[in-house]
N, C-alpha and C positions, 0 to 999 in steps of 0.2 A: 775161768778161774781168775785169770789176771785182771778180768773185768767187775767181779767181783771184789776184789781185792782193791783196785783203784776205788768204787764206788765207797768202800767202808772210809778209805783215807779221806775222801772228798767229804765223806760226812761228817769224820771226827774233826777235820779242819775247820766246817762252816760250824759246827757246836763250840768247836773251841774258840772262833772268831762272835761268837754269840753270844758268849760268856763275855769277853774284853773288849765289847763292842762301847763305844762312848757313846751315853745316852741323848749327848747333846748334838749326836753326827747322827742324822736320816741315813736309815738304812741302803736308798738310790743314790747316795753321794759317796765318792771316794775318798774324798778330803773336803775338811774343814773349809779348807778354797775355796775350794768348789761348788760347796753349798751356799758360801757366801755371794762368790759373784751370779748364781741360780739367782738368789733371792734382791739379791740387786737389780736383776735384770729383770726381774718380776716388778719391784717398785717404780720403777721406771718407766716400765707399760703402763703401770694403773695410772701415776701420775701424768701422764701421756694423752690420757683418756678426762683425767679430770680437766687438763688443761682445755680437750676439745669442747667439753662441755660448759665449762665457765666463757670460753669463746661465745658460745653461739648469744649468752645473755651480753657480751660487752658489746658484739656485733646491734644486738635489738638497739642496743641504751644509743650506742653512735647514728644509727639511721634516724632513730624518737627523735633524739634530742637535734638532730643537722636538721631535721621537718619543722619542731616545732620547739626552736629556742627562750620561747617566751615563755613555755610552762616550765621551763626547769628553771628559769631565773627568779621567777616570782614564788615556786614550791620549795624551792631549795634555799629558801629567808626562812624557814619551819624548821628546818635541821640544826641542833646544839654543837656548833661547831668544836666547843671546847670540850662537849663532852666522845666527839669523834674525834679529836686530837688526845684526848684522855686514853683513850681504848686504844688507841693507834702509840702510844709509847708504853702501854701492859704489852702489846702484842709481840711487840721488837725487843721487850726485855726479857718475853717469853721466849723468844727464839735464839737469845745469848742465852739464856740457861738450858735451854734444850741443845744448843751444841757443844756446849761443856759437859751435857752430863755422857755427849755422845763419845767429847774425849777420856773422861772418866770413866766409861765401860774399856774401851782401846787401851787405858794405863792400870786396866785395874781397880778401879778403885771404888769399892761399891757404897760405903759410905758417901761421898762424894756425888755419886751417880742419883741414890738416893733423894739426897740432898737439891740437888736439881731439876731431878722428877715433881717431887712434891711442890716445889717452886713455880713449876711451869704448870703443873694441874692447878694453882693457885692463882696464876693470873688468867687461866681459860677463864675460872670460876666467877673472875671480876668482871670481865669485857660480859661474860651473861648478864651479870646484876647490870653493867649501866645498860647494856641493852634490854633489859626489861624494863627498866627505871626509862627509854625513851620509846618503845612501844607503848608503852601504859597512858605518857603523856599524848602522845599521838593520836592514840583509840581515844580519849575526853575531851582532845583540840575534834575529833571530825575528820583528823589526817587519814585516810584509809583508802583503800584501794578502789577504783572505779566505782561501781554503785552504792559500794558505802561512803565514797567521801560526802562530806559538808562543809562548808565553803566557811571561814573561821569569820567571815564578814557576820552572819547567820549570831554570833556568841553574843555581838555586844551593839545587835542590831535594837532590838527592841528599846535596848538603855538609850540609845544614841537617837530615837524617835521621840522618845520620854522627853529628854533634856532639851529635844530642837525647837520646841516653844519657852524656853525658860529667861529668853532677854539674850542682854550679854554674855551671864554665866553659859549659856551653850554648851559651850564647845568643853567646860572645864567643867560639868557637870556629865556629862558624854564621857570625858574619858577617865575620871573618877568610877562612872558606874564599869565602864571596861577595865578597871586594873580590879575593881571588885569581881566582875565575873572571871577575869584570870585567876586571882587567888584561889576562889569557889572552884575552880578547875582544877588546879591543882591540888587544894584538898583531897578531891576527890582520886585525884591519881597515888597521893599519900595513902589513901582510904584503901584503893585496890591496893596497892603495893603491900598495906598490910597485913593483907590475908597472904601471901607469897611469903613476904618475913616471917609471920607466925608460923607457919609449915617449915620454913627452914630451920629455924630455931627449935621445934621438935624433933626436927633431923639431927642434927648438933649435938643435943642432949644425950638423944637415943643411942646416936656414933660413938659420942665419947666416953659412954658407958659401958657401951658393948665392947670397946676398946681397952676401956682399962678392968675389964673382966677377962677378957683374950688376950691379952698381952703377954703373959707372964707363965700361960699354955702355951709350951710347943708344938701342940700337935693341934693348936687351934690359931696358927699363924697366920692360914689364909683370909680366914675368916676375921680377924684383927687388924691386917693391911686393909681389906675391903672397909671394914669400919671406919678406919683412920681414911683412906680414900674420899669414904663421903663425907666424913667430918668437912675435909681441908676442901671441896667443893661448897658445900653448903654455908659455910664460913666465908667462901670467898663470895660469891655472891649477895651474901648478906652485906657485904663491904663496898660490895661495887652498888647495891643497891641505895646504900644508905651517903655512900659518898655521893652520888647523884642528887639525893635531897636536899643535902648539907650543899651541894656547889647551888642549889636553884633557891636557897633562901641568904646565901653570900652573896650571889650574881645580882640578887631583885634586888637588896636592902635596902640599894639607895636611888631614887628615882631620877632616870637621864632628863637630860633638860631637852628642850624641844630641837637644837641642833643636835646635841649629840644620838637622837633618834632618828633623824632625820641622815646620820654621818655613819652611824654603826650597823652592823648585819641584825636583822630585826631575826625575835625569836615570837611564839606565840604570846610571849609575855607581854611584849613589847611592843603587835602590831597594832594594836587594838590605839594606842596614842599615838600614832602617828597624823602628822597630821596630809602628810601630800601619801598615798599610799598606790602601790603599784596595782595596776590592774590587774585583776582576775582574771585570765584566761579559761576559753569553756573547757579545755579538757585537762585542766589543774591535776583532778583525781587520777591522771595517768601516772604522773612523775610516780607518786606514790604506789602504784603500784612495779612499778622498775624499782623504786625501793626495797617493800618490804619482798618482793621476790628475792634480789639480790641479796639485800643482805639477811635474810630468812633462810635460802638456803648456803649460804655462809656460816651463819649460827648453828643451823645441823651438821657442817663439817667442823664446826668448833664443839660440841659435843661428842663428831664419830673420834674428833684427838683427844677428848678428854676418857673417854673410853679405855682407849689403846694404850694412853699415859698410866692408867688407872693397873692394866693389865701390865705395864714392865715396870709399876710398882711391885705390886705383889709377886712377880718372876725375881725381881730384885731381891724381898723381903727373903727369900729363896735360897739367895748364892747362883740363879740359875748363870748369870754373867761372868764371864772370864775375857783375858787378854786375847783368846784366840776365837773366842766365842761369844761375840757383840750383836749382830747383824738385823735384830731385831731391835734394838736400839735404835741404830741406823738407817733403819726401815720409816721408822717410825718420825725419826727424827726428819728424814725428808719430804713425810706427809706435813710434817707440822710446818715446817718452813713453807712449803706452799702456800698453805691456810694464812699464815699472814702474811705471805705476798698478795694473796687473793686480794685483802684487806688495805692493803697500802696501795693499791690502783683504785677499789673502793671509796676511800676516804678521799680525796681529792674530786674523782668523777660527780659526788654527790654532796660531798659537805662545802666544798670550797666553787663553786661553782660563782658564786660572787669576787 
């Protein structure tokens, strides 16, 4: 009887605690606390685990490179320093806006929080676009990984055979045909890039229409944030893309004189006139593969952030964020600060290498 009796209270207690349960508190946690320092301690392992795996590629790059110092001096004059110093201060600005917006969830403030989110999905979006705008150049220089590379000597070989009977004009005939084939190059990498643009700018369109037809439905808000999401990606890339073109026809405009090629970090643009030029080493095509591995798979963790950013938009668009109930902000926030730390070990080991 008394057992009975206990079991019915025990039930009306967990039904009544099931009704006034906060949706925002997992049912195996007892406090808000508690779920939070769980999930802290969760990001903290994963991060733990990322850091052992980005290890093992910084461990390769230091062995390569202490073996064979001469291919990364002479591969790493290919690398657009300013446009790796470019992406290297979107990244840092993305990560003051991603910790503001983490104080902005802690004080409340979801406008703000917002405001921040979008900011930091907008600079992921950029460092894409110039990183696309220097793979593209790369794949038309011949920069690629082991059996695909081709040696840039190969570009402006024929012209430079052409001209080497021509008298005196030689050499100024040689490297006229070589700034012609650089142009022709990058043409051509304008030419790819523009099938990328075009696709983005359908995206753009399609988002922002889908957007301002969802907006203004509430019961189609999810689907509104996601719109507005890809807008502010595809938008952003289109910017980093086109800002890339615009710095490679300000940077060329004006042609260096034979010291100052001789005194500046040579780009593909630029090697083909030089006139003392550093030797090719036979396994050139390695560097670039420690390249595009590293920063390759750096770019897919710059995607899994633009993901997650994308996700505590739309949570945001929500209300799902309060003072006591951040943690997934913060989660997230200390994936992204990884990702450009990653990036700022990066940028030095490969771009400044001169």
């Amino acid at each position: 009887m008394n057992t009975a009796a206990t079991t019915t209270t025990d039930d009306h207690a967990d039904s009544h605690d099931h009704e006034h349960h906060d949706p925002r508190l997992a049912h195996h946690f007892d406090s808000h606390q508690q779920q939070f320092d769980t999930g802290k301690l969760g990001i903290w392992l994963f991060l733990v685990t990322e850091v052992l795996f980005f290890s093992g590629l910084f461990g390769f790059y230091a062995v390569y490179r202490s073996l064979h110092p001469e291919v990364f001096l002479y591969a790493s004059q290919f690398l657009d320093t300013v446009l790796g110093a470019a992406n290297t201060v979107v990244l840092l600005f993305s990560s003051l806006t991603m910790a503001w917006g983490v104080r902005c969830a802690q004080l409340g403030q979801t406008r703000g929080l917002m405001v921040c989110l979008v900011i930091t999905l907008a600079c992921a979006a950029i460092f894409l676009g110039v990183k696309s705008f220097e793979y593209t150049e790369k794949a038309h220089h011949g920069l690629l990984w082991a059996g695909m590379y081709h040696s840039p000597e190969h570009h402006d070989a024929a012209a430079a055979d052409g001209a080497a009977g021509a008298g005196d004009h030689a050499h100024d005939e040689a490297a006229a045909a070589g700034d012609h084939g650089d142009d022709e190059l990058f043409e051509k990498t304008k030419h790819t890039l523009s099938y990328m643009t075009t696709v983005l700018w359908v995206v753009i369109v399609l988002s922002g229409i889908a957007l301002g037809l969802l907006f203004k439905n509430p019961n189609k808000k999810t689907l509104a944030t996601i719109a507005g999401c890809v807008l502010v990606s595809a938008a952003g890339m289109v910017i980093g893309a086109y800002s890339s073109i615009g710095y490679h026809h300000f940077g060329h405009a004006e042609k260096p004189t034979d010291e100052e090629i001789l005194m500046a970090e040579t780009v593909p643009a630029e090697y083909a006139a030089q006139k003392e030029k550093v030797p090719e080493p036979k396994l050139a095509g390695t560097f670039f593969s420690v390249y595009f591995c590293m920063t390759g798979l750096h770019a897919i963790h710059i995607i899994g952030g633009m993901i997650a950013i994308s996700w505590l938009i739309v949570r945001t668009a929500h209300g799902a964020f309060t003072t006591y109930y951040f943690g997934a902000v913060d989660f997230v926030g200390l994936y992204w600060h990884l990702v450009d730390l990653i990036w700022i070990y990066l940028f030095p080991l490969l771009y400044l290498i001169n």
